[in-house]
N, CA, C and O of each residue as an XYZ file, in Angstrom:
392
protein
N      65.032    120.619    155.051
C      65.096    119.187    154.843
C      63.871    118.732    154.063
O      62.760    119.210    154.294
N      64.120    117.663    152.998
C      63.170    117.308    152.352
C      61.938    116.296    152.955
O      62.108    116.127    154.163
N      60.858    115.647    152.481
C      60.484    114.628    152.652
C      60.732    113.211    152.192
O      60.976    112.816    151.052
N      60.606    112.442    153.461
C      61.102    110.747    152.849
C      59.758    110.168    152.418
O      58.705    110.243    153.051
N      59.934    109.667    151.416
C      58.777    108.888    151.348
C      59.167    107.143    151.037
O      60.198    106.712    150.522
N      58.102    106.438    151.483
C      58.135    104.812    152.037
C      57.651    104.403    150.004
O      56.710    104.910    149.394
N      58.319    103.730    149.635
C      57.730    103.141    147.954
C      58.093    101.480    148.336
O      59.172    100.932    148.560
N      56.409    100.850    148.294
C      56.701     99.488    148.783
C      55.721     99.077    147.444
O      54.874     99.776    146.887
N      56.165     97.647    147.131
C      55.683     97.013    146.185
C      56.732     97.034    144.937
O      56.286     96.763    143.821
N      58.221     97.373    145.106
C      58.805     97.442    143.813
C      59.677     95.901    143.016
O      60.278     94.995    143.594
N      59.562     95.993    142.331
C      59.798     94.998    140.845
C      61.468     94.320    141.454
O      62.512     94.971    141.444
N      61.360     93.282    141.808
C      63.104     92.700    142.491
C      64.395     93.650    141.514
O      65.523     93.911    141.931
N      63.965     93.941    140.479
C      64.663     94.078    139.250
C      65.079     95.675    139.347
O      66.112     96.248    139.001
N      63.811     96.187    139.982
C      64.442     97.775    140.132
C      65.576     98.429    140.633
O      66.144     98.116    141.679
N      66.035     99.711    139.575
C      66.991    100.394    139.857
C      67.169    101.126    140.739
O      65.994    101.374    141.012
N      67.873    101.818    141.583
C      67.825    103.143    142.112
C      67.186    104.678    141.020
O      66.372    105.591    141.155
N      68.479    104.035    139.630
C      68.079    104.926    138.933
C      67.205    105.149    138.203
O      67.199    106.159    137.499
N      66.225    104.230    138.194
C      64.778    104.058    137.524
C      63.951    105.234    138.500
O      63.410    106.290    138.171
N      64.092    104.620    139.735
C      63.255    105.049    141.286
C      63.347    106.475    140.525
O      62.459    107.103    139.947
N      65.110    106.865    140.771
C      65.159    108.538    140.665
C      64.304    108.789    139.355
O      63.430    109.613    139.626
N      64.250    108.464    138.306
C      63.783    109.222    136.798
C      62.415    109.192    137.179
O      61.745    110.124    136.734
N      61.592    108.019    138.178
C      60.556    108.022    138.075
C      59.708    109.383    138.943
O      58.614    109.825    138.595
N      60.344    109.773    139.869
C      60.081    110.423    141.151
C      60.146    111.784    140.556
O      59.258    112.637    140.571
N      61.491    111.866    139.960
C      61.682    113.169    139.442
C      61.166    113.934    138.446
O      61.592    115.025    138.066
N      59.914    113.115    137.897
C      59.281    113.962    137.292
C      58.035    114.234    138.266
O      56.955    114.168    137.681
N      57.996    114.413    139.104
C      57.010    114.925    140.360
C      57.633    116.090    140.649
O      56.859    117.038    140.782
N      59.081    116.384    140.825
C      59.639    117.357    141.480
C      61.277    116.994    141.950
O      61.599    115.820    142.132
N      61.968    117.779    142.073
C      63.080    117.404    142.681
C      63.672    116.634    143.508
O      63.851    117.093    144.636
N      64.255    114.956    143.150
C      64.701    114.269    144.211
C      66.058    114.626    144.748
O      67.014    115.056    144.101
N      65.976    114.336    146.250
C      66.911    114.992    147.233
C      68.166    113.483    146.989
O      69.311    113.607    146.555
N      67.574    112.310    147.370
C      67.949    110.941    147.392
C      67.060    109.607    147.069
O      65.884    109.959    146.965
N      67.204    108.250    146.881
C      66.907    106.834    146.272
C      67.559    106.162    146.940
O      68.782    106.303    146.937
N      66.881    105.140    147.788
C      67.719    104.029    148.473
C      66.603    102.824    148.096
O      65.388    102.822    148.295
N      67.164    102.156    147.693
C      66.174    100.409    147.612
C      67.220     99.739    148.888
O      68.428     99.795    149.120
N      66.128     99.144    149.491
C      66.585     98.577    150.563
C      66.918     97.060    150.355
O      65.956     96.328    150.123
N      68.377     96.409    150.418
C      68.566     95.148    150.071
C      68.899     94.035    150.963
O      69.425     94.317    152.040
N      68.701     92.990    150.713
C      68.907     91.580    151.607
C      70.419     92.080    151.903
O      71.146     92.834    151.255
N      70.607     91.447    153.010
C      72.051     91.983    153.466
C      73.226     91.123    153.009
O      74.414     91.388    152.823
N      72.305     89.695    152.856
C      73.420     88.575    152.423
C      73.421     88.193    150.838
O      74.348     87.723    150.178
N      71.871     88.597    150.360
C      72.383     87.904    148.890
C      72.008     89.585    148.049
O      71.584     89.638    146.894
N      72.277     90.844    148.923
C      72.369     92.102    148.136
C      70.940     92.225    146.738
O      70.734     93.134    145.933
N      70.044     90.638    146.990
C      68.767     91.141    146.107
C      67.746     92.394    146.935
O      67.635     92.469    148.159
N      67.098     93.271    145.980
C      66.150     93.651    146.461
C      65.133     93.142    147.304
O      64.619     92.065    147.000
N      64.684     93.882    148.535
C      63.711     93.331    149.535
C      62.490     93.949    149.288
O      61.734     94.224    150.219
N      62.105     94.299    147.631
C      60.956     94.938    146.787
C      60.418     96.268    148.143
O      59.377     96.222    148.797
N      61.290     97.125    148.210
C      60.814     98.591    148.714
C      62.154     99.005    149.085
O      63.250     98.456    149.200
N      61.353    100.942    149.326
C      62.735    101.772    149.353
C      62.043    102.907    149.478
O      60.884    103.121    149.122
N      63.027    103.839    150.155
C      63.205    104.998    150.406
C      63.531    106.365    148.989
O      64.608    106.430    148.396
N      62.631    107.080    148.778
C      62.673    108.493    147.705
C      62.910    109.432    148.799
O      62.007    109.133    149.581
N      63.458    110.219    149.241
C      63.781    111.840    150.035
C      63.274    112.654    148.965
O      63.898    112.409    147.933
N      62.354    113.556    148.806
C      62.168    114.420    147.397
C      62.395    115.802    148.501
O      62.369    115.778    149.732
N      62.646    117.104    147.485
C      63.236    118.345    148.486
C      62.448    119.119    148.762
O      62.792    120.034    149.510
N      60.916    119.050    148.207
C      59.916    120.372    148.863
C      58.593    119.035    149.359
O      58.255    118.300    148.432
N      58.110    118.852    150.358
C      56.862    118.731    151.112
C      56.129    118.663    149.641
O      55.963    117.539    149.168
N      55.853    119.371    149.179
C      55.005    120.257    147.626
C      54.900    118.733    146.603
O      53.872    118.167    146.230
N      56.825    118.216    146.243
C      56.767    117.568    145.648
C      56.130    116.515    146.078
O      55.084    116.183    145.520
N      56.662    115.761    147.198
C      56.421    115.115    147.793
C      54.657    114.286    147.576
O      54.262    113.242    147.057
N      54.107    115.262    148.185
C      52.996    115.116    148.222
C      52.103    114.868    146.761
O      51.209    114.022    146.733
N      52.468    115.751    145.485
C      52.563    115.254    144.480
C      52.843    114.220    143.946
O      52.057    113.736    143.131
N      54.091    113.568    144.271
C      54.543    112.265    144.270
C      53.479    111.296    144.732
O      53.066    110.530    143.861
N      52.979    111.192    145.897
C      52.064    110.541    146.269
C      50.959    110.481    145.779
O      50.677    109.434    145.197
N      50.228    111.267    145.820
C      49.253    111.540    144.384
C      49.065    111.234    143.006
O      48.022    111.012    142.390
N      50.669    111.268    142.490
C      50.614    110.807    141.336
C      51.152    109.164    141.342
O      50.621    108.343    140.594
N      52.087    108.853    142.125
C      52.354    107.340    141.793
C      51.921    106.314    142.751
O      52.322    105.152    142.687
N      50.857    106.874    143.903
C      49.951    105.891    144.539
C      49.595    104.551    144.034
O      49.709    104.571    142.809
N      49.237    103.472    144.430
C      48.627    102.706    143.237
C      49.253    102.471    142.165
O      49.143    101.258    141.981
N      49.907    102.970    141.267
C      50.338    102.699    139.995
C      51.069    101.504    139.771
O      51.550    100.691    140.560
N      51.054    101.575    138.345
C      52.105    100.122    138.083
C      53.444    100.134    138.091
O      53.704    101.325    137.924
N      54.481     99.539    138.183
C      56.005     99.099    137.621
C      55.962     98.209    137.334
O      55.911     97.343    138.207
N      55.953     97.847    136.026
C      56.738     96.438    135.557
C      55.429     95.680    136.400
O      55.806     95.078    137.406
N      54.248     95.639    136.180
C      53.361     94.451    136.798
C      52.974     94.482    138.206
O      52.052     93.858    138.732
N      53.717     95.209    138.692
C      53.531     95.424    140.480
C      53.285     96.827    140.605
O      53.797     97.868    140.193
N      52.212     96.446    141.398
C      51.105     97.761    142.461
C      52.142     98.785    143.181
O      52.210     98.348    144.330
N      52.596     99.402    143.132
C      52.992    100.954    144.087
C      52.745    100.741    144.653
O      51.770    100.008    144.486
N      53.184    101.004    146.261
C      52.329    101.925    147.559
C      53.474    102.984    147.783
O      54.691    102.815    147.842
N      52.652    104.221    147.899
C      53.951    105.102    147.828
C      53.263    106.269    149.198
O      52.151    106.784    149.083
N      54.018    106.466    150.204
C      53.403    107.414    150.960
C      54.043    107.780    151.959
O      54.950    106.948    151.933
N      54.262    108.467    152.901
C      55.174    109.273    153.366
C      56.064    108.171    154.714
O      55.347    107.303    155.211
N      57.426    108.252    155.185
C      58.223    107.290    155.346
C      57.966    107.522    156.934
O      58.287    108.614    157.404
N      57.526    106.753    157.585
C      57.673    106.633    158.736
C      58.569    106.722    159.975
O      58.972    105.578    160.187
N      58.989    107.444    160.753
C      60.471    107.090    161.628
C      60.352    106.005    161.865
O      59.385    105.255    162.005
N      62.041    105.842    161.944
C      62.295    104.117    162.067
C      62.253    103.774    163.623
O      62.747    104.421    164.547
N      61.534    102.589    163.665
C      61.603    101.989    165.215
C      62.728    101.949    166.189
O      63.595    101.237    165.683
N      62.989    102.243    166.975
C      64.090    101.606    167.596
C      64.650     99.814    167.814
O      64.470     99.441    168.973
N      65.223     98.816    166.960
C      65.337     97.961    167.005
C      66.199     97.497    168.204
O      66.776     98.277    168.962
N      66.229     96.153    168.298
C      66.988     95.864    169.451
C      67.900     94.644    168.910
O      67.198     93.998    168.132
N      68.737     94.274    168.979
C      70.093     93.997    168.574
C      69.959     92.258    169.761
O      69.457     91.968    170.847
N      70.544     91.738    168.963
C      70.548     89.969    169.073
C      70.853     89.902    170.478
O      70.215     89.067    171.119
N      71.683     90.596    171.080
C      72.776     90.468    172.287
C      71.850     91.167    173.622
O      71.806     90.874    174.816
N      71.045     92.381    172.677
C      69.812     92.613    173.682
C      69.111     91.746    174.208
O      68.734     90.825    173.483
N      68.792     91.755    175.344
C      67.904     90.982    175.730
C      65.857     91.512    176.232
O      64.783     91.028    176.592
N      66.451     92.626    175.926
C      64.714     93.506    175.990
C      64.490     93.662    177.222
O      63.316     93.885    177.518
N      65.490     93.603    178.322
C      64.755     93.588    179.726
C      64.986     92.218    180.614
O      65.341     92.130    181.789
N      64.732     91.385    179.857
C      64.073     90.161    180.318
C      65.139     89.437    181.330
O      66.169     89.078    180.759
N      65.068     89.153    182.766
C      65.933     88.696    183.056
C      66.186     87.059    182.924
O      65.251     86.495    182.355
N      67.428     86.066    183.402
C      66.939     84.757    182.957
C      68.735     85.109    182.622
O      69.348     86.175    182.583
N      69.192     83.615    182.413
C      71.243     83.687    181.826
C      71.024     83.222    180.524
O      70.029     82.572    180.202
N      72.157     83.620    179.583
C      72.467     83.714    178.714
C      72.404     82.298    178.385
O      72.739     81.909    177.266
């Protein structure tokens, strides 16, 4: 399995397929997800790269840290597991009526 890496700071305007051309000259991308508003489908400026060796990966980071797109700063660095969220209907514990 490859590494995910977290790319925050991207351009509303960005592609997936920009993401991929950009990444892939670091090394082999596995997958590209830009993560979008759910209701108006704009970019929420960040996203997910999967690249397929650790090797690249880390390269990746190295090389497009910091950098520019289109006027906006990079942050590019390895993707965190996702939290466990809790859902509207959850109530977290808390007792008390609906």
């Amino acid at each position: 399995m490859g590494t995910k890496l977290y790319v925050g700071g991207l351009p509303y305007s960005s592609t997936e397929q920009q993401l991929q051309e950009l990444f892939s000259q670091q090394g082999s991308v596995t997958s590209v997800k830009i993560i979008t508003d759910r209701y108006t489908g704009q970019s929420r400026g960040f996203g997910f790269v999967e690249m397929a060796t650790t090797e690249a990966a880390q390269k990746a980071i190295t090389a497009l840290n910091g950098t520019q797109l289109d006027g906006r700063t990079l942050t590019v660095n390895e993707a965190k597991p996702q939290e466990k969220r809790t859902g509207a209907g959850d109530r977290g514990g808390r007792g008390g009526r609906w």
